[in-house]
PDB file of N, CA, C and O in Angstrom:
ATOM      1  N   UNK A   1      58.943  51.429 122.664  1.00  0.00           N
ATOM      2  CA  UNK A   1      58.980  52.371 121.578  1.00  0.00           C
ATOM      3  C   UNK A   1      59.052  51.651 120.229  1.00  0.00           C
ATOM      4  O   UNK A   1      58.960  52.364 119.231  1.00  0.00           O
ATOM      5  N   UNK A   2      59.214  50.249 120.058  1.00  0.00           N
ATOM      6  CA  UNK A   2      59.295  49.582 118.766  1.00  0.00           C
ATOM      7  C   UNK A   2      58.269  49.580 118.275  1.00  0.00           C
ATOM      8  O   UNK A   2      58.241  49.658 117.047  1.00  0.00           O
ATOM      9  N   UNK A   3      56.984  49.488 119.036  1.00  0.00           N
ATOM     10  CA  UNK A   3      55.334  49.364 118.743  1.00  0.00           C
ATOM     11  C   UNK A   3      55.155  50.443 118.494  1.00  0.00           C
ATOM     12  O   UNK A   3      54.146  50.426 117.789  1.00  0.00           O
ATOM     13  N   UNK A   4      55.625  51.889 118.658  1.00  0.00           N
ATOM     14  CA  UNK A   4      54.892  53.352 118.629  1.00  0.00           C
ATOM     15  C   UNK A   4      54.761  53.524 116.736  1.00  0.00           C
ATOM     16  O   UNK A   4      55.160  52.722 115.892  1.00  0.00           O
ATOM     17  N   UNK A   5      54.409  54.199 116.629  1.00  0.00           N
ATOM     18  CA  UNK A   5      53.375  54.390 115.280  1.00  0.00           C
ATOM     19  C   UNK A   5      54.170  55.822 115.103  1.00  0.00           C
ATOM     20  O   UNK A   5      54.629  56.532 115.998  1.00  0.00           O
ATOM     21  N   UNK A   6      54.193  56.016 113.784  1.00  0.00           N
ATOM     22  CA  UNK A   6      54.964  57.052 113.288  1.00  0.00           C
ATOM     23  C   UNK A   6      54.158  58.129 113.393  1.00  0.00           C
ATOM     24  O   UNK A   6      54.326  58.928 112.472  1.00  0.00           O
ATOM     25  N   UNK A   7      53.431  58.403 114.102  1.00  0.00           N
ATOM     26  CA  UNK A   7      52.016  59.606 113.971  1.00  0.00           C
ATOM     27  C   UNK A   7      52.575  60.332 115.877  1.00  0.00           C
ATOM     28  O   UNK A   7      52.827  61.472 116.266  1.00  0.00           O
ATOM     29  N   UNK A   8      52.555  58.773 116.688  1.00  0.00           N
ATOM     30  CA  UNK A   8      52.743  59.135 117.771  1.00  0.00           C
ATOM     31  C   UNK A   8      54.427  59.760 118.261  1.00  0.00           C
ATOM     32  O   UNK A   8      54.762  60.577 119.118  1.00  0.00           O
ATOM     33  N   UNK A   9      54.981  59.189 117.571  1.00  0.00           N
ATOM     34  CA  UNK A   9      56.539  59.795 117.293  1.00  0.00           C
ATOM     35  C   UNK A   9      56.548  61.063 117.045  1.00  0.00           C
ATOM     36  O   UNK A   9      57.097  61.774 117.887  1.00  0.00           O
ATOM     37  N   UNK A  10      55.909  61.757 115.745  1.00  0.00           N
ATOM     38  CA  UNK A  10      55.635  62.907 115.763  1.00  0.00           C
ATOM     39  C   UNK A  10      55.070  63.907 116.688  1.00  0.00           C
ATOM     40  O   UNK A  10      55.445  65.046 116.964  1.00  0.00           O
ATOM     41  N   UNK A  11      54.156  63.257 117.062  1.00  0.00           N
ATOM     42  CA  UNK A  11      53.458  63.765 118.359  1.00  0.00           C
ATOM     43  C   UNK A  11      54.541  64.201 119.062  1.00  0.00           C
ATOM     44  O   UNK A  11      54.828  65.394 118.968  1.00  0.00           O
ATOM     45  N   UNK A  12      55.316  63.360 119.866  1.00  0.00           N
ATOM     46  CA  UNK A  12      55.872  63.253 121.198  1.00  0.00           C
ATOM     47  C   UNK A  12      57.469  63.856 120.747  1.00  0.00           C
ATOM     48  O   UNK A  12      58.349  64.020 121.592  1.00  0.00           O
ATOM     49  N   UNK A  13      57.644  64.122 119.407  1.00  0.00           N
ATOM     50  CA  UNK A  13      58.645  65.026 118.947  1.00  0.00           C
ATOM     51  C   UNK A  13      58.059  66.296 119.004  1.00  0.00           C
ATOM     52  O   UNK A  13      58.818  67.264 119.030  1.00  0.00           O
ATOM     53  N   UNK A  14      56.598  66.508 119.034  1.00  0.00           N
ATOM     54  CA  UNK A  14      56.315  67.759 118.610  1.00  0.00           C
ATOM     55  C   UNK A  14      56.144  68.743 120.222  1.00  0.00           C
ATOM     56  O   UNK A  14      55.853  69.938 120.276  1.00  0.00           O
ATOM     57  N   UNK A  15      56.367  68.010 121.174  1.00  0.00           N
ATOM     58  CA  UNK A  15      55.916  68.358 122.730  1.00  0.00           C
ATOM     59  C   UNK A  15      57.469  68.372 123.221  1.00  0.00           C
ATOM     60  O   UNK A  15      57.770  69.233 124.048  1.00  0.00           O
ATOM     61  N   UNK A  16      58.190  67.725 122.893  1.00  0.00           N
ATOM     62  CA  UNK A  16      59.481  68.083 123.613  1.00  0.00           C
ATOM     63  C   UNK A  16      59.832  69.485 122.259  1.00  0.00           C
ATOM     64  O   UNK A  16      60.359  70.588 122.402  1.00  0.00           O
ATOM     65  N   UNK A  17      59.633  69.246 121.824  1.00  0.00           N
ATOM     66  CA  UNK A  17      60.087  70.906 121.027  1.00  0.00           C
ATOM     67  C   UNK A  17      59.506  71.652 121.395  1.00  0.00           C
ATOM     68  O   UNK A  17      60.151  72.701 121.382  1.00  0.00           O
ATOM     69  N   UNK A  18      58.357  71.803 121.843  1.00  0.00           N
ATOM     70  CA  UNK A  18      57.379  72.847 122.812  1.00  0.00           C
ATOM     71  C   UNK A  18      58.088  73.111 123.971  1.00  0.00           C
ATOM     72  O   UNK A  18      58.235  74.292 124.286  1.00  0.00           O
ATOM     73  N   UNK A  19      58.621  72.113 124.765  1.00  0.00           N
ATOM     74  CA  UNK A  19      59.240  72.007 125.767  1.00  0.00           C
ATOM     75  C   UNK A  19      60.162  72.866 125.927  1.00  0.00           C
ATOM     76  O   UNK A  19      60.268  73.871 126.629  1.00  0.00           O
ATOM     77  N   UNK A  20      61.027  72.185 124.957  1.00  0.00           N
ATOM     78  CA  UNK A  20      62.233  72.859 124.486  1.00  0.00           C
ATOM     79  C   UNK A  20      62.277  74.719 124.551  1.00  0.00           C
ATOM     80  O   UNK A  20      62.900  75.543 125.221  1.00  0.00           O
ATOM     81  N   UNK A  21      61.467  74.761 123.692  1.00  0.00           N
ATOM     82  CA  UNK A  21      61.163  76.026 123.192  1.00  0.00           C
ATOM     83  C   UNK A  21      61.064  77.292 124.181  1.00  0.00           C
ATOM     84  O   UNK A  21      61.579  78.407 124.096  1.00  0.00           O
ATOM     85  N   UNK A  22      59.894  76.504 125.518  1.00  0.00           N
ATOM     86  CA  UNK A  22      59.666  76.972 126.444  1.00  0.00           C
ATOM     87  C   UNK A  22      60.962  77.209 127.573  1.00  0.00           C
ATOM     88  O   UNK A  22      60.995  78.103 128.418  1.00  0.00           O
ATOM     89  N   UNK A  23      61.885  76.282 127.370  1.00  0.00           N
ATOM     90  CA  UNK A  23      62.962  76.184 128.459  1.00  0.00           C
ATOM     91  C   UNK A  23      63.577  77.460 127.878  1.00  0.00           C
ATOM     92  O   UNK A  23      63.519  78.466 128.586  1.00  0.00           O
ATOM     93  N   UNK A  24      64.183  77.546 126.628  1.00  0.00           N
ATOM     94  CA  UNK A  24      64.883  78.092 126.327  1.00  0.00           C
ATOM     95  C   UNK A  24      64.138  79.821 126.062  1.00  0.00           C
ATOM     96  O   UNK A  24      64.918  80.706 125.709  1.00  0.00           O
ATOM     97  N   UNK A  25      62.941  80.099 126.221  1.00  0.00           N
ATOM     98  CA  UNK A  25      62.113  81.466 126.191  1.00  0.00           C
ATOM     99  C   UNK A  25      62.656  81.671 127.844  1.00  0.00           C
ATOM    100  O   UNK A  25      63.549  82.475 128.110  1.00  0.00           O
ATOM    101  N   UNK A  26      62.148  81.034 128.633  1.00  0.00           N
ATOM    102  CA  UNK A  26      62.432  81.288 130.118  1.00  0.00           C
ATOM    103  C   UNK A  26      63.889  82.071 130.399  1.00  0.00           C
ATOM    104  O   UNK A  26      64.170  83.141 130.939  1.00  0.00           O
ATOM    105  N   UNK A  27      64.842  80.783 129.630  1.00  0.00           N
ATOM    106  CA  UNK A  27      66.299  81.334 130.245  1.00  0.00           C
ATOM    107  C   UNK A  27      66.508  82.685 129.758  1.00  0.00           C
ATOM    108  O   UNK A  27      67.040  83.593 130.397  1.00  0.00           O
ATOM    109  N   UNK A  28      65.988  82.759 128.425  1.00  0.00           N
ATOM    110  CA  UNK A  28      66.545  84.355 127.826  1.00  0.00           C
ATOM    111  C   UNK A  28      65.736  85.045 128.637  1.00  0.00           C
ATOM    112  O   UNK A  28      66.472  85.960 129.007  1.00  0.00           O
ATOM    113  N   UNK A  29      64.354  85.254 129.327  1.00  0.00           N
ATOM    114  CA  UNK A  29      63.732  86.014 130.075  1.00  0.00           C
ATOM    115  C   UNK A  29      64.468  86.272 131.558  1.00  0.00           C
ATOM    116  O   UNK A  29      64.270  87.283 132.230  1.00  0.00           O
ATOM    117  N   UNK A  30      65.315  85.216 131.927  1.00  0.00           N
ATOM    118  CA  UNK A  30      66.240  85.206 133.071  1.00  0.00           C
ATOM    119  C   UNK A  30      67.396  85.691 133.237  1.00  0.00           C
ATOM    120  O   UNK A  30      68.091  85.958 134.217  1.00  0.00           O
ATOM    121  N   UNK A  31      67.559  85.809 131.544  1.00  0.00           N
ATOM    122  CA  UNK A  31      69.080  86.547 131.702  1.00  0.00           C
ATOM    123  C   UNK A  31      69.407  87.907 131.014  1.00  0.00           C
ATOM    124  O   UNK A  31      70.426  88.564 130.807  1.00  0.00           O
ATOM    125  N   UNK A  32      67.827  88.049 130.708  1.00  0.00           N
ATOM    126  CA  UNK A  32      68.136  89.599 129.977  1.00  0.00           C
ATOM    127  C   UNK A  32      68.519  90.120 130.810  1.00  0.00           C
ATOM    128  O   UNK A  32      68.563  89.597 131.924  1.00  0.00           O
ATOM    129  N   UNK A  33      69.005  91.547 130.527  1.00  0.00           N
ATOM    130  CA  UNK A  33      69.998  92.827 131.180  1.00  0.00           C
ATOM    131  C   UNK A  33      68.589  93.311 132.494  1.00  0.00           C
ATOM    132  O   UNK A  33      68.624  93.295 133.724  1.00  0.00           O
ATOM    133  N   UNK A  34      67.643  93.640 131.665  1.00  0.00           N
ATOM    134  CA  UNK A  34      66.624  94.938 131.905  1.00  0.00           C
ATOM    135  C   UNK A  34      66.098  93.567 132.862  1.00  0.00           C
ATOM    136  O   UNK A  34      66.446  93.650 134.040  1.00  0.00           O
ATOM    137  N   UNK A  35      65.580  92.757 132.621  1.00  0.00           N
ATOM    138  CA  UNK A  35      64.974  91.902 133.955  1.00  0.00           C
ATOM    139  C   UNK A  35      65.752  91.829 135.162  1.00  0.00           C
ATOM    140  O   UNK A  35      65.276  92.159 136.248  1.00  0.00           O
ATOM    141  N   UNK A  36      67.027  91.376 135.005  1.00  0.00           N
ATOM    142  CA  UNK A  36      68.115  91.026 136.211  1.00  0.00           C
ATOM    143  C   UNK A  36      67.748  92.360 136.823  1.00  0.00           C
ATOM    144  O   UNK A  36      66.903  92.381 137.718  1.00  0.00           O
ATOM    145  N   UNK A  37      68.474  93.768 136.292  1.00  0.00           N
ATOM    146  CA  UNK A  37      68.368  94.965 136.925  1.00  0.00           C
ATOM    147  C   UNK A  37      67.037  95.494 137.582  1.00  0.00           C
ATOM    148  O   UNK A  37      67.055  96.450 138.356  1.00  0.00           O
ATOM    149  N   UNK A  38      65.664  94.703 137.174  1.00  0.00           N
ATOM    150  CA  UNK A  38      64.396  95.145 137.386  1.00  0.00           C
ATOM    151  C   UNK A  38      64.384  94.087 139.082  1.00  0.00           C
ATOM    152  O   UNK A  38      64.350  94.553 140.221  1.00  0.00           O
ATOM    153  N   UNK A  39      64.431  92.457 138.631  1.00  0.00           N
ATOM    154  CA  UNK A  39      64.561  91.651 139.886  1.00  0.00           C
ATOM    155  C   UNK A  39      65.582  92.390 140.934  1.00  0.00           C
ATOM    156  O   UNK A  39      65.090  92.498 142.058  1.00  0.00           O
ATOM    157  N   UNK A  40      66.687  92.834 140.816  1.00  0.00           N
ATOM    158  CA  UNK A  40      67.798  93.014 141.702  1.00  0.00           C
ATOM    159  C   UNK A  40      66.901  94.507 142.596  1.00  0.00           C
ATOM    160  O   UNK A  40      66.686  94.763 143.781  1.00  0.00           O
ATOM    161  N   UNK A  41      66.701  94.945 141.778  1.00  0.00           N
ATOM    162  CA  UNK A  41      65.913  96.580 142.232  1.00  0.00           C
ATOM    163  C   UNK A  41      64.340  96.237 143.152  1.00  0.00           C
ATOM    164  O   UNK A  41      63.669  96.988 143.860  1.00  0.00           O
ATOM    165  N   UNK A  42      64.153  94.874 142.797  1.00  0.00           N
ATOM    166  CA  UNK A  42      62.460  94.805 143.555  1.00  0.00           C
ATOM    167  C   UNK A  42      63.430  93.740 144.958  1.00  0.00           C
ATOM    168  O   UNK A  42      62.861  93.254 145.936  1.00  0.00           O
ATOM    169  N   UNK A  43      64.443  93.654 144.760  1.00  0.00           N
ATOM    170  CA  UNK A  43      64.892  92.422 146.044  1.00  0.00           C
ATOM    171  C   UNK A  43      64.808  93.532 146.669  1.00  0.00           C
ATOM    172  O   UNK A  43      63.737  93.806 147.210  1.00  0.00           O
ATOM    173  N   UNK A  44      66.059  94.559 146.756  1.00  0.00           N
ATOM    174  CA  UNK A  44      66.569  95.536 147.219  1.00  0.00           C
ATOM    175  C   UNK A  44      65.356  96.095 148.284  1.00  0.00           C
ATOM    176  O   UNK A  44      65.203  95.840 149.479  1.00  0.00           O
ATOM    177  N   UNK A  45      64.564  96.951 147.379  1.00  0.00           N
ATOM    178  CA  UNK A  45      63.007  97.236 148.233  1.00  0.00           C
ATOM    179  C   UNK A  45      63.075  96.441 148.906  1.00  0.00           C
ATOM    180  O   UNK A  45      63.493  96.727 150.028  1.00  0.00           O
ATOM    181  N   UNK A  46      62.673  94.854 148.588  1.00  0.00           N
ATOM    182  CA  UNK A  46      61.870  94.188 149.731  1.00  0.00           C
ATOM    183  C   UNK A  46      62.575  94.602 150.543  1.00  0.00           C
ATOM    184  O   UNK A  46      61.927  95.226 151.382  1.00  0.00           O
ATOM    185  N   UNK A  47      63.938  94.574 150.803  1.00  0.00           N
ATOM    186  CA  UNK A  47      64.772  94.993 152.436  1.00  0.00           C
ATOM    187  C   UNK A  47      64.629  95.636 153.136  1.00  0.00           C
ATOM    188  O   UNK A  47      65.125  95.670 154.262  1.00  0.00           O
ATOM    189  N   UNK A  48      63.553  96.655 152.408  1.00  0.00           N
ATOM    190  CA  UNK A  48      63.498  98.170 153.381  1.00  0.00           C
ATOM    191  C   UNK A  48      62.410  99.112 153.483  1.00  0.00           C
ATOM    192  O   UNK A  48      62.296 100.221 154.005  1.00  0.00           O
ATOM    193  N   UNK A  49      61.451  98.160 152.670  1.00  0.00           N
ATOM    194  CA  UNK A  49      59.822  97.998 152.553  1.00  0.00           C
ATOM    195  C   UNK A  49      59.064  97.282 152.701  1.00  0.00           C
ATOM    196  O   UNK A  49      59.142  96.371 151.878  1.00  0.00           O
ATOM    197  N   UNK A  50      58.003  97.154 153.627  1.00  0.00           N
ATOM    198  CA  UNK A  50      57.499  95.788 153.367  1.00  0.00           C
ATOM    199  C   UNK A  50      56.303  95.617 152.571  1.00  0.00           C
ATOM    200  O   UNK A  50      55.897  96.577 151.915  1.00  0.00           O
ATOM    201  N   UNK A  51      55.678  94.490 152.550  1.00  0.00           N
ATOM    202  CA  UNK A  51      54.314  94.751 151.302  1.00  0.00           C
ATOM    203  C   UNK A  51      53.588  95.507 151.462  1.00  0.00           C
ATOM    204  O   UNK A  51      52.668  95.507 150.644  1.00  0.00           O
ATOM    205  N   UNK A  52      53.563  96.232 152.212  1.00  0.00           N
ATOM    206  CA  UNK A  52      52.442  97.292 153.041  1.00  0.00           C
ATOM    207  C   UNK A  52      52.951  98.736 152.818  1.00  0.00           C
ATOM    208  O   UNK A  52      52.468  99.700 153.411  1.00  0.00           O
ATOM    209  N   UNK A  53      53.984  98.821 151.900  1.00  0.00           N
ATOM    210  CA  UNK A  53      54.879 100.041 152.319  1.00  0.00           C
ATOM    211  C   UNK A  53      55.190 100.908 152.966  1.00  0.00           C
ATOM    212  O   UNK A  53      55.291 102.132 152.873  1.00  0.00           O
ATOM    213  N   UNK A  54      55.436  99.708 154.082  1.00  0.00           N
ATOM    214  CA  UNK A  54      56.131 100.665 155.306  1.00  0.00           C
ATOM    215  C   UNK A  54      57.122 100.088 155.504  1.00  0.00           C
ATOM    216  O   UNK A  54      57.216  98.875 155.315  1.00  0.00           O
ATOM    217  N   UNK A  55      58.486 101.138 156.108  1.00  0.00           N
ATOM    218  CA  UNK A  55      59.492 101.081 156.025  1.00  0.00           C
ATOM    219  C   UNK A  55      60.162 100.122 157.028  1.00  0.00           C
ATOM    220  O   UNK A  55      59.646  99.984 158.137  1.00  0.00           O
ATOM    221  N   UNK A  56      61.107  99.558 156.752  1.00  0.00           N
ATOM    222  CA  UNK A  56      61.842  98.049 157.408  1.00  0.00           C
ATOM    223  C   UNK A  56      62.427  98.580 158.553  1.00  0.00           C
ATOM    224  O   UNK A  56      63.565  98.153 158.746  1.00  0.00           O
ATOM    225  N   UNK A  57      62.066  99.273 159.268  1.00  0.00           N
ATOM    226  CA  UNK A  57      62.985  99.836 160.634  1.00  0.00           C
ATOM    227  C   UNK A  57      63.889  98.280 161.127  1.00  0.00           C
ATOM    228  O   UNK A  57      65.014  98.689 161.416  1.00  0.00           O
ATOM    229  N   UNK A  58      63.867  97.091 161.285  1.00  0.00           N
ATOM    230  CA  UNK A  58      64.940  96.703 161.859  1.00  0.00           C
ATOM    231  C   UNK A  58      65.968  96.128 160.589  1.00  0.00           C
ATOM    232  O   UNK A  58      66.859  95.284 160.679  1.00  0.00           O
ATOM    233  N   UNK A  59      65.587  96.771 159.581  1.00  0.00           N
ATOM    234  CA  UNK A  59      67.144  96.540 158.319  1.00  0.00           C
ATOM    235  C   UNK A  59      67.754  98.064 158.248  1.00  0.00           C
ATOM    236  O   UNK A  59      68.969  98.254 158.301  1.00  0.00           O
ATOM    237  N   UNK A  60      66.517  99.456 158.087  1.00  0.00           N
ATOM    238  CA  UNK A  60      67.508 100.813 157.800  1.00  0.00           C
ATOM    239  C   UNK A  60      67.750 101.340 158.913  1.00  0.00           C
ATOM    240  O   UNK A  60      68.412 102.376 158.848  1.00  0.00           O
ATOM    241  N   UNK A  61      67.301 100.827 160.403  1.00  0.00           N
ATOM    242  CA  UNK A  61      67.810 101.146 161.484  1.00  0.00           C
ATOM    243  C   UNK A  61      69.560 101.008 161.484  1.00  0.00           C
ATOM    244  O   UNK A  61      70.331 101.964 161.398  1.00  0.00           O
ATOM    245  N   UNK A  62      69.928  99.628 161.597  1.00  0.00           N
ATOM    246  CA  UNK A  62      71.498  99.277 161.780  1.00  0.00           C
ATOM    247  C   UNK A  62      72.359 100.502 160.510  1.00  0.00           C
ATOM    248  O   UNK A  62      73.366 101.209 160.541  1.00  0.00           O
ATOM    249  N   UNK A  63      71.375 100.233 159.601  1.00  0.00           N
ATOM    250  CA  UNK A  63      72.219 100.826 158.033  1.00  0.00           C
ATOM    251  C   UNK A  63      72.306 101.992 158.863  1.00  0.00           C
ATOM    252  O   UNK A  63      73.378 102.165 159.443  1.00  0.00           O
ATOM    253  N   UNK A  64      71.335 102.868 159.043  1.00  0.00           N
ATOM    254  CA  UNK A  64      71.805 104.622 159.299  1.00  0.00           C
ATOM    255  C   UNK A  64      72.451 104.537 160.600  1.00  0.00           C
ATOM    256  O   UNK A  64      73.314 105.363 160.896  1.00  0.00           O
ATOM    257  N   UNK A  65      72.150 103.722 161.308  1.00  0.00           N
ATOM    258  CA  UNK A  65      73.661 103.382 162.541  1.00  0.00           C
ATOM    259  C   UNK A  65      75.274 103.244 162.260  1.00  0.00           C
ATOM    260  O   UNK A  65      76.250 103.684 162.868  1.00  0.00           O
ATOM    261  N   UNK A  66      75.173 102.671 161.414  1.00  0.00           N
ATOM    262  CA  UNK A  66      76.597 102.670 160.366  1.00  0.00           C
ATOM    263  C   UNK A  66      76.731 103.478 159.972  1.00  0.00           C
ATOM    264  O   UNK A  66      77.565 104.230 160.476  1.00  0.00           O
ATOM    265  N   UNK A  67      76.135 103.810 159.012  1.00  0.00           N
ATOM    266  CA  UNK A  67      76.820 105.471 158.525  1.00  0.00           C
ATOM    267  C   UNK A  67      77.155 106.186 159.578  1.00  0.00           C
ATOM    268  O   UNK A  67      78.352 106.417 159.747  1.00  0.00           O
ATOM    269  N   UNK A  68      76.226 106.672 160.473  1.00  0.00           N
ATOM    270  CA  UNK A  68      76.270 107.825 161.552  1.00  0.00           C
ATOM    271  C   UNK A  68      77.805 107.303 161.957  1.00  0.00           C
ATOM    272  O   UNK A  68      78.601 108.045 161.381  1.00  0.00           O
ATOM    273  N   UNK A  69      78.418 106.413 162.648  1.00  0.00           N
ATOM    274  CA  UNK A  69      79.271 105.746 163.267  1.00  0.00           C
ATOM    275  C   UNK A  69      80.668 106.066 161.927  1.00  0.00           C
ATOM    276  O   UNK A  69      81.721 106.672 162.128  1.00  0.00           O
ATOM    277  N   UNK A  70      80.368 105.656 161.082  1.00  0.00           N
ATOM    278  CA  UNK A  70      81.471 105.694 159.829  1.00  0.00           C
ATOM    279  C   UNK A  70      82.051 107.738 159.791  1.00  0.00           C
ATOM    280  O   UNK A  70      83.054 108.403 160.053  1.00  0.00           O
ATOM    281  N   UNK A  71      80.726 107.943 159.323  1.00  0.00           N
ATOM    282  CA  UNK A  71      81.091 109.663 159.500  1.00  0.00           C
ATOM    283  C   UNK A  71      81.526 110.157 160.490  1.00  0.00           C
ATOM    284  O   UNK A  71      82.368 111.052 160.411  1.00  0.00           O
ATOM    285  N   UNK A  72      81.029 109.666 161.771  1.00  0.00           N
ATOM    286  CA  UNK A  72      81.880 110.078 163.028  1.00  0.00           C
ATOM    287  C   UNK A  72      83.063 109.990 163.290  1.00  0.00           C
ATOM    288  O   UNK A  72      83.774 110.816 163.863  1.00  0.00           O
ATOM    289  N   UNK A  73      83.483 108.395 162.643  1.00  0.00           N
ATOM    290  CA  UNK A  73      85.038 108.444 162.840  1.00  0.00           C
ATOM    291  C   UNK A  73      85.906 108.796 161.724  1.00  0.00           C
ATOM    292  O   UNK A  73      87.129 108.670 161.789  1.00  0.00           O
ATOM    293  N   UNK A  74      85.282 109.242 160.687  1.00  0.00           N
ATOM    294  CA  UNK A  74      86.148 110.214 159.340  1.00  0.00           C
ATOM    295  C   UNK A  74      86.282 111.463 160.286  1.00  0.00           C
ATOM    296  O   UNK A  74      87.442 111.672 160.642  1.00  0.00           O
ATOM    297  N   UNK A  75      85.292 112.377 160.790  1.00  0.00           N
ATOM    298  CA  UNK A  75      85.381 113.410 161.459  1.00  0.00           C
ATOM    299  C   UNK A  75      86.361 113.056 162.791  1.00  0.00           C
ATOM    300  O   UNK A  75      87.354 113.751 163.005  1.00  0.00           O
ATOM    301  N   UNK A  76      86.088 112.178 163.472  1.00  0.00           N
ATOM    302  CA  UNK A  76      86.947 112.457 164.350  1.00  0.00           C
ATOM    303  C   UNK A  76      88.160 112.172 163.831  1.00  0.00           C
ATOM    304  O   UNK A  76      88.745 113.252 163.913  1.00  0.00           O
ATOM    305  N   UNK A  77      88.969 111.326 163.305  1.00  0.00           N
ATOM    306  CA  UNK A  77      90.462 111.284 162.355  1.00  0.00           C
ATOM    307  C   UNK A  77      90.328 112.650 161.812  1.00  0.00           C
ATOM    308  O   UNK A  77      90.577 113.492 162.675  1.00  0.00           O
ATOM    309  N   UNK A  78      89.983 113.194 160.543  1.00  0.00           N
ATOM    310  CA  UNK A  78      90.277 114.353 160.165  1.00  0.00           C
ATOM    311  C   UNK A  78      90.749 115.783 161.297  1.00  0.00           C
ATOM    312  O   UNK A  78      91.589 116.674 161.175  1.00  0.00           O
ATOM    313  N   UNK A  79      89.960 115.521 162.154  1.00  0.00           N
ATOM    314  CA  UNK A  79      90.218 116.583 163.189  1.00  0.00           C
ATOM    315  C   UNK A  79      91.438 115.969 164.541  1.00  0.00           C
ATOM    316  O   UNK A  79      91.829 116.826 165.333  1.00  0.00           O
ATOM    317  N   UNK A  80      91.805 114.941 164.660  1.00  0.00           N
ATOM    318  CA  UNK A  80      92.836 114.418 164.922  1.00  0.00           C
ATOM    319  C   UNK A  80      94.222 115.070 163.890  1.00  0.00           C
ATOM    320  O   UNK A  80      95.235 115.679 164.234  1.00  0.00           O
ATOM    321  N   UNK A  81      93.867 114.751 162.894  1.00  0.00           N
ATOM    322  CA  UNK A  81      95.492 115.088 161.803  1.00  0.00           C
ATOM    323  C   UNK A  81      95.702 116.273 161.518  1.00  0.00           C
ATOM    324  O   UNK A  81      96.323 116.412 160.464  1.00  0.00           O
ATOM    325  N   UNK A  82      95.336 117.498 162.217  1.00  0.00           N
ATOM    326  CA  UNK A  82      94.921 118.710 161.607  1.00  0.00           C
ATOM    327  C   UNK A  82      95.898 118.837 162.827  1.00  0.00           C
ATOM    328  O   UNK A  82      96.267 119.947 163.210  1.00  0.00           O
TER     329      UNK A  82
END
């Protein structure tokens, strides 16, 4: 770098500030509100859609197995304490 020429200095100042610039556009695009909530909402889908949009039967299978199972045993306790 003792040999570099004050033209090429500029240069190679002027590309890490591009750089720069770019890192720091990304992160704010990563951490806005409305993106996170937009990414979190397209994960979600993928779980229970697939690219084809049809529905994930072996992820909302177990899920509505759980519930069914959860409500059953609120109902059966409630009608136990009565």
């Amino acid at each position: 770098m003792a040999n570099a020429k004050p033209d090429d200095l500029v240069d190679e100042i002027d590309e890490i500030r591009d750089r720069l610039a770019d890192t720091v556009d990304a992160l704010i695009d990563r951490t806005n509100p409305k993106n996170i909530a937009r990414r979190s909402l397209a994960d979600l889908k993928a779980r229970f859609v697939d690219e084809t949009g049809s529905p994930r039967l072996e992820t909302i299978g177990p899920l509505v197995g759980g519930a069914i199972v959860v409500i059953a045993g609120i109902v059966v306790v409630r009608r136990l304490l009565r």
